[in-house]
ZADO-1210 file (C-alpha; in nm, 4 decimals, padded with zeros to 6 digits):
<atoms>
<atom x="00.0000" y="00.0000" z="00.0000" code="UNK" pos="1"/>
<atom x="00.1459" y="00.3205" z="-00.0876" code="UNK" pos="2"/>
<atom x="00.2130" y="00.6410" z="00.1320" code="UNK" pos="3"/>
<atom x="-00.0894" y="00.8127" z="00.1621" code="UNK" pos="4"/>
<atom x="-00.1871" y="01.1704" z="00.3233" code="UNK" pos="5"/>
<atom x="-00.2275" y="01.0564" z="00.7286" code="UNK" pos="6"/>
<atom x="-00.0867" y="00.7293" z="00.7252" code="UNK" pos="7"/>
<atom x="00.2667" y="00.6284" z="00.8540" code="UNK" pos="8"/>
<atom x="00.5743" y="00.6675" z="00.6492" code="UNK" pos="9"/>
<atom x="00.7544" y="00.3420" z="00.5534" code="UNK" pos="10"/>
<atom x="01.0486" y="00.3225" z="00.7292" code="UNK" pos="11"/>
<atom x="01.3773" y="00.2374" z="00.5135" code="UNK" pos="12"/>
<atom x="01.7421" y="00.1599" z="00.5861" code="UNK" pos="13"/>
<atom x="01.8851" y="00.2761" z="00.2636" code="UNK" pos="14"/>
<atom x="02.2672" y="00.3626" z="00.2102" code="UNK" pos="15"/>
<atom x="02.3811" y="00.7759" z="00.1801" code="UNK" pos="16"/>
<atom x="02.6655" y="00.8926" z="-00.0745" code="UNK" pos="17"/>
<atom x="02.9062" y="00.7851" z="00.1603" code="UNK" pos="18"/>
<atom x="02.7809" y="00.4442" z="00.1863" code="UNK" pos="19"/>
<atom x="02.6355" y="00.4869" z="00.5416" code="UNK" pos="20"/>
<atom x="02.3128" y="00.3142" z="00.6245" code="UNK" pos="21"/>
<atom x="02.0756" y="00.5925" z="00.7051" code="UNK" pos="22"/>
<atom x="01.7053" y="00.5581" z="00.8366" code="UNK" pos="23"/>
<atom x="01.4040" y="00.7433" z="00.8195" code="UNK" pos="24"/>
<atom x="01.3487" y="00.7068" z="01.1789" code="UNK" pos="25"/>
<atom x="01.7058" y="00.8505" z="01.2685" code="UNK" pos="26"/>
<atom x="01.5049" y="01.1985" z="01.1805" code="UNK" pos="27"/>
<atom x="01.2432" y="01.1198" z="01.4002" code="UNK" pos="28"/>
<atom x="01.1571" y="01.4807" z="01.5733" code="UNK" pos="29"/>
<atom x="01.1858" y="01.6781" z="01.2634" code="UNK" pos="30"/>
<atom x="00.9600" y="01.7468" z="00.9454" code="UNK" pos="31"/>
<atom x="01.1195" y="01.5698" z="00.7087" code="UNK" pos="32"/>
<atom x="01.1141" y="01.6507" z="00.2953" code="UNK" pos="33"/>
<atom x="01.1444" y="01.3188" z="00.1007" code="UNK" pos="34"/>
<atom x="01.2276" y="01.3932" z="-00.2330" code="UNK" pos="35"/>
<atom x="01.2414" y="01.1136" z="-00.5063" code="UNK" pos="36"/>
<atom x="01.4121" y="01.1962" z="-00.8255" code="UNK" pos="37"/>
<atom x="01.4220" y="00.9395" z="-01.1186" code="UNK" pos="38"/>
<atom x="01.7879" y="01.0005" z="-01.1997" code="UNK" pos="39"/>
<atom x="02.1131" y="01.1529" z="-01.0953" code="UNK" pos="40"/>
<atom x="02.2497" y="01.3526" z="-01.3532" code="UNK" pos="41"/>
<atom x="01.9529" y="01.4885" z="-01.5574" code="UNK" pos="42"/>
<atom x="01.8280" y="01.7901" z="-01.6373" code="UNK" pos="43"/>
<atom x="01.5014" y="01.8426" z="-01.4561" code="UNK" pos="44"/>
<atom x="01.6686" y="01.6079" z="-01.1541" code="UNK" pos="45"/>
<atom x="01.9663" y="01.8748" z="-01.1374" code="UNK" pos="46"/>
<atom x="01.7323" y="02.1574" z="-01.0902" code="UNK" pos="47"/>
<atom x="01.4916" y="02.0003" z="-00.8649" code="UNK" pos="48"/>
<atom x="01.8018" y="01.9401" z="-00.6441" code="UNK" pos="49"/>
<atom x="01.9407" y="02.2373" z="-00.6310" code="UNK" pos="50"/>
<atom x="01.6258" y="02.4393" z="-00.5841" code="UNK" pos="51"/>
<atom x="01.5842" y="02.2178" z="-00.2802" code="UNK" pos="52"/>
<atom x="01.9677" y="02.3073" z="-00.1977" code="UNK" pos="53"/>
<atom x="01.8889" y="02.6826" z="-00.2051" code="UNK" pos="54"/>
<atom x="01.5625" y="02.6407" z="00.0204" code="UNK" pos="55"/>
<atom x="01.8027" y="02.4162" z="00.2953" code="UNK" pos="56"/>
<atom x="01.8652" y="02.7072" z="00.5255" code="UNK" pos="57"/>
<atom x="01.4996" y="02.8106" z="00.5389" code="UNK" pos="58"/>
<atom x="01.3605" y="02.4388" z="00.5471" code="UNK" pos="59"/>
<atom x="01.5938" y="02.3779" z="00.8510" code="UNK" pos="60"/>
<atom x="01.5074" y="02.7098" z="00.9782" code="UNK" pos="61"/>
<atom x="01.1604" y="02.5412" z="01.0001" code="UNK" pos="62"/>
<atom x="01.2707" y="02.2318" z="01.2018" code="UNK" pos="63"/>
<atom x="01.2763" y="02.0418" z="00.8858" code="UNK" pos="64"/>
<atom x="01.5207" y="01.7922" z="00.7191" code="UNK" pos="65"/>
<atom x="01.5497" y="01.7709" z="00.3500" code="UNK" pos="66"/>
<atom x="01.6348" y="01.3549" z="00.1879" code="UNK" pos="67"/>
<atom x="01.6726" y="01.2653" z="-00.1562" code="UNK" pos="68"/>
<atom x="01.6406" y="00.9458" z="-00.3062" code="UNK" pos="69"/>
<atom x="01.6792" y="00.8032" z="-00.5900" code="UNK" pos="70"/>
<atom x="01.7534" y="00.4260" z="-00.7619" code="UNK" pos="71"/>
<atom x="02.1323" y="00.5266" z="-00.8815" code="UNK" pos="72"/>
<atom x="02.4270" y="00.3862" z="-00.6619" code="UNK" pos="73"/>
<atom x="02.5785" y="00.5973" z="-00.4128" code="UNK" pos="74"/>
<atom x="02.8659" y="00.6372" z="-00.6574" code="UNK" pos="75"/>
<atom x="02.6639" y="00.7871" z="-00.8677" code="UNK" pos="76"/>
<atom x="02.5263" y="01.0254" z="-00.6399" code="UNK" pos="77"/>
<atom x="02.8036" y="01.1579" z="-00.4200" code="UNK" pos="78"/>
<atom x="02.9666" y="01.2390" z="-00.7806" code="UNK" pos="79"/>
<atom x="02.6001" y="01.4686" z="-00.9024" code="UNK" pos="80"/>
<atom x="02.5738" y="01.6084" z="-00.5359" code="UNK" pos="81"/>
<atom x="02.9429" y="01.7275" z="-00.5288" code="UNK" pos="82"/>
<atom x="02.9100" y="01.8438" z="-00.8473" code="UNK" pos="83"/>
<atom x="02.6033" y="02.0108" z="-00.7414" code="UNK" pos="84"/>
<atom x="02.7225" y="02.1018" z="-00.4034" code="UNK" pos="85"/>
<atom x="02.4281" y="01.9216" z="-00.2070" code="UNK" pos="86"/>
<atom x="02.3681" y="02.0310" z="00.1493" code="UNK" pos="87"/>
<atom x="02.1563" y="01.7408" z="00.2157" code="UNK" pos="88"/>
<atom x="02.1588" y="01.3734" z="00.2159" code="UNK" pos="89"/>
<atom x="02.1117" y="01.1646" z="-00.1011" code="UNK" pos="90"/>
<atom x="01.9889" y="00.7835" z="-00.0425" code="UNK" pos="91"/>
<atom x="02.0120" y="00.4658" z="-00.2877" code="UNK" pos="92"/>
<atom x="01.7479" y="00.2904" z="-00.3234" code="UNK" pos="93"/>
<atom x="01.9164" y="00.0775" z="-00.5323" code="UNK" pos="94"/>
<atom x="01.6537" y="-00.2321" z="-00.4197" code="UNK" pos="95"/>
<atom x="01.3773" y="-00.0478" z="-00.4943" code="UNK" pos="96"/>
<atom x="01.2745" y="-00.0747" z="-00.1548" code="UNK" pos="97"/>
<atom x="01.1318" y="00.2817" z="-00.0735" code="UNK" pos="98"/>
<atom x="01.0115" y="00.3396" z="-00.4182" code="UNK" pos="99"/>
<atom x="00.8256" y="00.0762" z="-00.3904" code="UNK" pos="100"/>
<atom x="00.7041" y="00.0941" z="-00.0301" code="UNK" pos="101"/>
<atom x="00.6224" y="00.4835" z="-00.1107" code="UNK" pos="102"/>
<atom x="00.3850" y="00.3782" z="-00.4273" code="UNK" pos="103"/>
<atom x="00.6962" y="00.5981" z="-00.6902" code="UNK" pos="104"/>
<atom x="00.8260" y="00.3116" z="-00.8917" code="UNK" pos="105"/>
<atom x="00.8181" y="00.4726" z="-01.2244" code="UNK" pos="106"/>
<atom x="00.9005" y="00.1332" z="-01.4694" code="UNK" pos="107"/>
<atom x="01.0867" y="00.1921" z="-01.8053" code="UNK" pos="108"/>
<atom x="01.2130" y="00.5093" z="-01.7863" code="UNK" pos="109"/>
<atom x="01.2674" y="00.6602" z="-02.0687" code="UNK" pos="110"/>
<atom x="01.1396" y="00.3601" z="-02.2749" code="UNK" pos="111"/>
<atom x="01.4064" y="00.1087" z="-02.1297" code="UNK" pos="112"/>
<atom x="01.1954" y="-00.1891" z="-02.0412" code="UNK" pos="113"/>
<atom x="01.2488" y="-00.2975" z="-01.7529" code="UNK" pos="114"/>
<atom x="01.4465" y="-00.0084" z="-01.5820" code="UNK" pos="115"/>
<atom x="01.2213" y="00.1339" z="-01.2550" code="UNK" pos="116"/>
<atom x="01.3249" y="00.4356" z="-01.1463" code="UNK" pos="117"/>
<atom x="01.1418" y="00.6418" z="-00.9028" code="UNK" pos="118"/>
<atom x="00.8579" y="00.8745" z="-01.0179" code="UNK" pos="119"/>
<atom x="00.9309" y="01.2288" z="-00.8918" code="UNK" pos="120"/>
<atom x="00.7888" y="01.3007" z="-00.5824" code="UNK" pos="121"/>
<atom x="00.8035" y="01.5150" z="-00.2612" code="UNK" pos="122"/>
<atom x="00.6381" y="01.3519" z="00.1147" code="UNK" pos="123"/>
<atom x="00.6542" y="01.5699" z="00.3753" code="UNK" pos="124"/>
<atom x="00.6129" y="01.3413" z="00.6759" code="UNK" pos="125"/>
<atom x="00.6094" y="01.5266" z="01.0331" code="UNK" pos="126"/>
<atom x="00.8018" y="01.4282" z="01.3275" code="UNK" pos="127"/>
<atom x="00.6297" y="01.1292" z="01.4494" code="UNK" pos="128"/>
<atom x="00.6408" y="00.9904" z="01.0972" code="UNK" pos="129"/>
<atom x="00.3066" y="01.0368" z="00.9781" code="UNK" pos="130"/>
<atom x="00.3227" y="01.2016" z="00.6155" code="UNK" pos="131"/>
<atom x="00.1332" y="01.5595" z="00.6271" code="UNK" pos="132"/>
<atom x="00.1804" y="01.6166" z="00.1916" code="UNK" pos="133"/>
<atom x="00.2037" y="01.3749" z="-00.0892" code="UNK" pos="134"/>
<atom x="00.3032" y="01.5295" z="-00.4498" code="UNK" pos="135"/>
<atom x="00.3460" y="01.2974" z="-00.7600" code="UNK" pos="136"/>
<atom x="00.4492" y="01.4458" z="-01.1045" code="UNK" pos="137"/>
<atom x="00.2289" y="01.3720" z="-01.3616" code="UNK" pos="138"/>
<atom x="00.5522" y="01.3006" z="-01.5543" code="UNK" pos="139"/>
<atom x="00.8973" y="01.3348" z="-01.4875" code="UNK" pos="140"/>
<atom x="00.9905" y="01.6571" z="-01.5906" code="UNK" pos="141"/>
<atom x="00.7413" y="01.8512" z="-01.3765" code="UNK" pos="142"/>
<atom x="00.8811" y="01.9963" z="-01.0865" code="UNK" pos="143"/>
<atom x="00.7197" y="02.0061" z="-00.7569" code="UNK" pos="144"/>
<atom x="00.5252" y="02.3594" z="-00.6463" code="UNK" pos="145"/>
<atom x="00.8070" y="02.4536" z="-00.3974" code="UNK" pos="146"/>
<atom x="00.6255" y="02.7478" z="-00.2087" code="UNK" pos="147"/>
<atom x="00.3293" y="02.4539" z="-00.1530" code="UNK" pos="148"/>
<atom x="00.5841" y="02.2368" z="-00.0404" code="UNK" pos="149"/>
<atom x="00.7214" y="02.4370" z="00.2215" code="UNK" pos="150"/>
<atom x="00.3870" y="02.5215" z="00.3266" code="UNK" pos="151"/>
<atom x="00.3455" y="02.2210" z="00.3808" code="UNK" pos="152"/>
<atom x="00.6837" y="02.1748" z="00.6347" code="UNK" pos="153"/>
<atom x="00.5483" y="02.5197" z="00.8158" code="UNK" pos="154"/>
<atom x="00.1798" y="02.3605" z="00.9072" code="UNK" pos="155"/>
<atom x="00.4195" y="02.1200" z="01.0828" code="UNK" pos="156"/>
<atom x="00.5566" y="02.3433" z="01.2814" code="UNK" pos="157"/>
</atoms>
């Protein structure tokens, strides 16, 4: 069953840039931003992440913790958030496992059959882990509404 609007978020053990297992419970406390992207290293992905980079210092200002996630390896992803300079942490779902348990599993990207990647998608889940805002593009290169989205973290507050 997917993440819906009320419900708990899944929790996941999922491995950072660095190749540290991180948890969404180890942000337990604090609104957290999930952000799923469908791939490091793309043009809508690359904006989407830096937006969210410039909006860090008023999104923590808020008690809030920004995540991305995506299905590339960690690899992958410290090399895009260096490049990028990322002020957050970037997960691998490499398994599938969140993008699955949060209902984003976007299959063939791009036309490859069989690739899933994750949809591109914003939870903001509050700090007993119940998720306040669900937003799911209609494809992947719409970008989330980020004023709504941070409207969303302050109504957590």
């Amino acid at each position: 069953m997917p993440a819906e609007v009320g419900s708990a978020a899944p929790e996941f053990s999922l491995y950072d840039t660095d190749r540290n297992v991180r948890t969404l419970s180890e942000f337990r406390g604090k609104t957290v931003v999930l952000a799923f992207f469908p791939g490091a290293f793309t043009g809508v992905c690359t904006t989407e992440a830096c937006t969210l980079r410039d909006s860090v210092a008023d999104l923590n200002g808020l008690n809030a913790q920004v995540v991305g996630i995506t299905v590339d390896p960690p690899f992958a992803q410290k090399a895009w958030s260096d490049a990028n300079s990322v002020n957050y942490p970037f997960l691998s779902d490499f398994n599938r496992e969140a993008v699955n348990a949060y209902g984003v599993a976007l299959p063939n990207l791009a036309g490859m059959e069989g690739y899933v990647a994750a949809n591109r998608a914003v939870f903001v889940v509050d700090g007993q882990g119940v998720v306040r805002y669900r937003w799911d593009a209609p494809a992947p290169v719409n970008e989330p509404d980020y004023a709504e989205v941070r409207n969303a973290v302050a109504a957590c507050t």
